[in-house]
N, C-alpha and C positions, 0 to 999 in steps of 0.2 A: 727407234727400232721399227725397222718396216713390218717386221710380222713377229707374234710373238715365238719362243721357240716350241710351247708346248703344240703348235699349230702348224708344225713344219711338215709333220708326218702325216696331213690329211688326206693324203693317198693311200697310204696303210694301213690307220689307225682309226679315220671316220670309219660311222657307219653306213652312210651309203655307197664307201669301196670295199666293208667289211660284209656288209650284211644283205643288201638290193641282189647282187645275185643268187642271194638264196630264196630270198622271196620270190623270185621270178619264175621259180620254177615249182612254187607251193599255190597256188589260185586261194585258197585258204586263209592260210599265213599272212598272204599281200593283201588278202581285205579285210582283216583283221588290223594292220598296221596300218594303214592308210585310208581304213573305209570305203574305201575303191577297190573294185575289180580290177586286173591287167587292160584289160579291154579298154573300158573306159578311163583309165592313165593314160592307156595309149593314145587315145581319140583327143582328150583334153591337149596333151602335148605336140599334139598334131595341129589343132588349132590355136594354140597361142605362142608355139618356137619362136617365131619370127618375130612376135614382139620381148621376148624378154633373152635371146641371144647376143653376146656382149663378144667382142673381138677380143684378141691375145693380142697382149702386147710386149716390148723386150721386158719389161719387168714384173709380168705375173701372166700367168696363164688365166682366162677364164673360168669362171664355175659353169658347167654346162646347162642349158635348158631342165636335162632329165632330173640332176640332182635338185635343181632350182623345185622344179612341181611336186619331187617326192616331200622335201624340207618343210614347203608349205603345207600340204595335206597331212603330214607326221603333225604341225605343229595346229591345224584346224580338228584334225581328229583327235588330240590328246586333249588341248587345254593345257600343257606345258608352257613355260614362261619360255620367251626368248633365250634367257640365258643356259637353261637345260637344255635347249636342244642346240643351241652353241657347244656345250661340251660334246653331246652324243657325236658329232657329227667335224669336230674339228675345223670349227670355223667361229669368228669373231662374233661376238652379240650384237655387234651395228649392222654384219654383213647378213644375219637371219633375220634383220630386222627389215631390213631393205628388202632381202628377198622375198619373204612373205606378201610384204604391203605391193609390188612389182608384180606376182605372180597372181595377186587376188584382182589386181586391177586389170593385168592382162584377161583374166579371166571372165571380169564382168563388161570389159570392151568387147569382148571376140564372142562371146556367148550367151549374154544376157538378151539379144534380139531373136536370137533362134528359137529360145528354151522356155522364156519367160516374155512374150510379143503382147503386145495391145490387142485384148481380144477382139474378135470379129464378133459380126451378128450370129454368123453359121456357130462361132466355138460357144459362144451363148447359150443355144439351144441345144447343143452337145452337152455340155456341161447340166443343164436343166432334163434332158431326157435322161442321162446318168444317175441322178439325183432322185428321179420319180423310181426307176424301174431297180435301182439298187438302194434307196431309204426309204421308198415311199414318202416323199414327200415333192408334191409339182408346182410348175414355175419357180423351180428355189433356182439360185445362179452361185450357189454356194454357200460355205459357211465361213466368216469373219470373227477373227479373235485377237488377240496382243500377247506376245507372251514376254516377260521380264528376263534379260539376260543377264545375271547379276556380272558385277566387273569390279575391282577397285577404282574411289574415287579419283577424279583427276583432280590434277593440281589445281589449289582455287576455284573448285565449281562451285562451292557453297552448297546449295541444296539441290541445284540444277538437276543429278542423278537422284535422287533421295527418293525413294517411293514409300508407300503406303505398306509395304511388306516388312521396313527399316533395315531395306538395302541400297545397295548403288547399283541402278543399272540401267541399259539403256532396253528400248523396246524394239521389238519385230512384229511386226501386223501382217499379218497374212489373210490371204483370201485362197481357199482351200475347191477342189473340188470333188466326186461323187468318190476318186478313189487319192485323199487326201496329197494332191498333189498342189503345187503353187501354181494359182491363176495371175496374183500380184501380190507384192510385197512391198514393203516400207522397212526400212531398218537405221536405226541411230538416232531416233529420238530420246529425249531426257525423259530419265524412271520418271520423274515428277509429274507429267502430261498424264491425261485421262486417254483409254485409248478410243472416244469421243471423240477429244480434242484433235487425236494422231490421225485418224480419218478423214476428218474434215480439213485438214493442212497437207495431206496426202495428195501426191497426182491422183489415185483412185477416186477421193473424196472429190476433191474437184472436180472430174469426170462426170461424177454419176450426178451431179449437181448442177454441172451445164448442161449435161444430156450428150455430150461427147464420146460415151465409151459401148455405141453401136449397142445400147441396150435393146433388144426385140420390143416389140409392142405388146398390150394387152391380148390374152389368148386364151381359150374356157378353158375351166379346170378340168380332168380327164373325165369321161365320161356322162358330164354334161354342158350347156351351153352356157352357164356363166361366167364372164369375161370378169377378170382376176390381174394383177400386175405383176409382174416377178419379182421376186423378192431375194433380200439376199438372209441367212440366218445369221444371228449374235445374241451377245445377252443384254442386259437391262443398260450395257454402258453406250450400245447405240442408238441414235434415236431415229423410229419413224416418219423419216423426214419426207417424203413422198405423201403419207394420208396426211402429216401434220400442215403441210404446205394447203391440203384440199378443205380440212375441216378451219381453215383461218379464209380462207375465201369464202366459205357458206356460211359463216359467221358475218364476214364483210358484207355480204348478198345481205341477211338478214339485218342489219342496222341498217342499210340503204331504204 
């Protein structure tokens, strides 16, 4: 059976030939359903058409770009399982599966250098005058955290997802800045890992540990002349690995 029959009618009967043109004209409604605004639908599919547009052929017409981006965001903003939104939408479970994992990749190829770049020294001290003049608090470069996205386990992971909470899931590290935006992220690590450990195995971690990620230098703290380092904020699961490095040399000085 080349297609099933209850999937013959997906011109009809989906909903995004049933329902997208109503959203289109709700600004509301559409970002309620998708989490997105029109605008930025629009912007998004504008820079990634070209990679996830698929030719017609004699024996089936393509799924377009538009319906491809709506499908993915329907199914990032709900949490629905592939197969539910296979029914909503009158299409195969393998075929919203493909699309998704296609649309998110297109997405973090075409987008990910724009939105989310390897900071610079300038966005450094942007980020750090952000911080002073909206928390009061100076030289910060942000605040660092992990958060657990719980998931079902996969097949034969054993403990690999298993966290400390006695779920499955995997982690997202974020480095946040004065108006809780992503400076850098990490995502797909095992629940199991500390988010210590996720740092330090991290491009981030790695960076700030070579000295590669255009950290600014020493600079007083506001309103007086004491030179201070920048810091980044977290809690007790990070370690002060910059003073730690300084108080194991003045230690080594002292047995000398």
């Amino acid at each position: 059976m080349w297609i099933h029959p209850s999937l013959i009618n997906r011109k009809i009967e989906g909903e995004y030939h049933t329902l997208y043109r109503h959203l289109i004209d709700d600004e509301e409604k559409f970002l309620q359903y998708c989490r997105k605004d029109s605008g930025t639908f629009e912007m998004i599919l504008r820079k990634i058409e070209h990679k996830i547009l698929k030719n017609n052929t004699t024996f089936r017409e393509a799924i377009s770009p538009r319906e491809k981006l709506l499908v993915c965001l329907r199914f990032l903003a709900t949490g629905d399982s592939y197969k539910t939104i296979a029914f909503s939408y009158n299409l195969g479970h393998s075929t919203v599966q493909s699309m998704v994992l296609e649309v998110c990749a297109a997405i973090n190829e075409c987008l990910l250098a724009e939105y989310i770049p390897a900071p610079s020294r300038e966005k450094w001290l942007q980020v750090a005058h952000e911080m002073w003049t909206m928390w009061n608090f100076p030289n910060c470069l942000g605040a660092l955290d992990g958060k657990h996205v719980v998931i079902q386990a996969p097949a034969n992971s054993g403990s690999l997802y298993f966290n400390y909470k006695k779920t499955f899931s995997i982690v997202l590290l974020a480095l946040l800045d004065a108006n809780c935006k992503f400076i850098a992220v990490d995502i797909g690590s095992y629940g199991k890992n500390s988010d210590g450990g996720i740092l330090a195995n991290s491009a981030l971690g790695r960076g700030l540990e070579n000295g590669t990620m255009n950290i600014p230098e020493d600079s007083p703290l506001p309103g007086t002349e004491i030179l201070a380092p920048y810091v980044i904020l977290g809690d007790e699961a990070f370690p002060l690995k910059k003073k730690s490095n300084e108080a194991l040399s003045r230690i080594e000085k002292c047995r000398r």
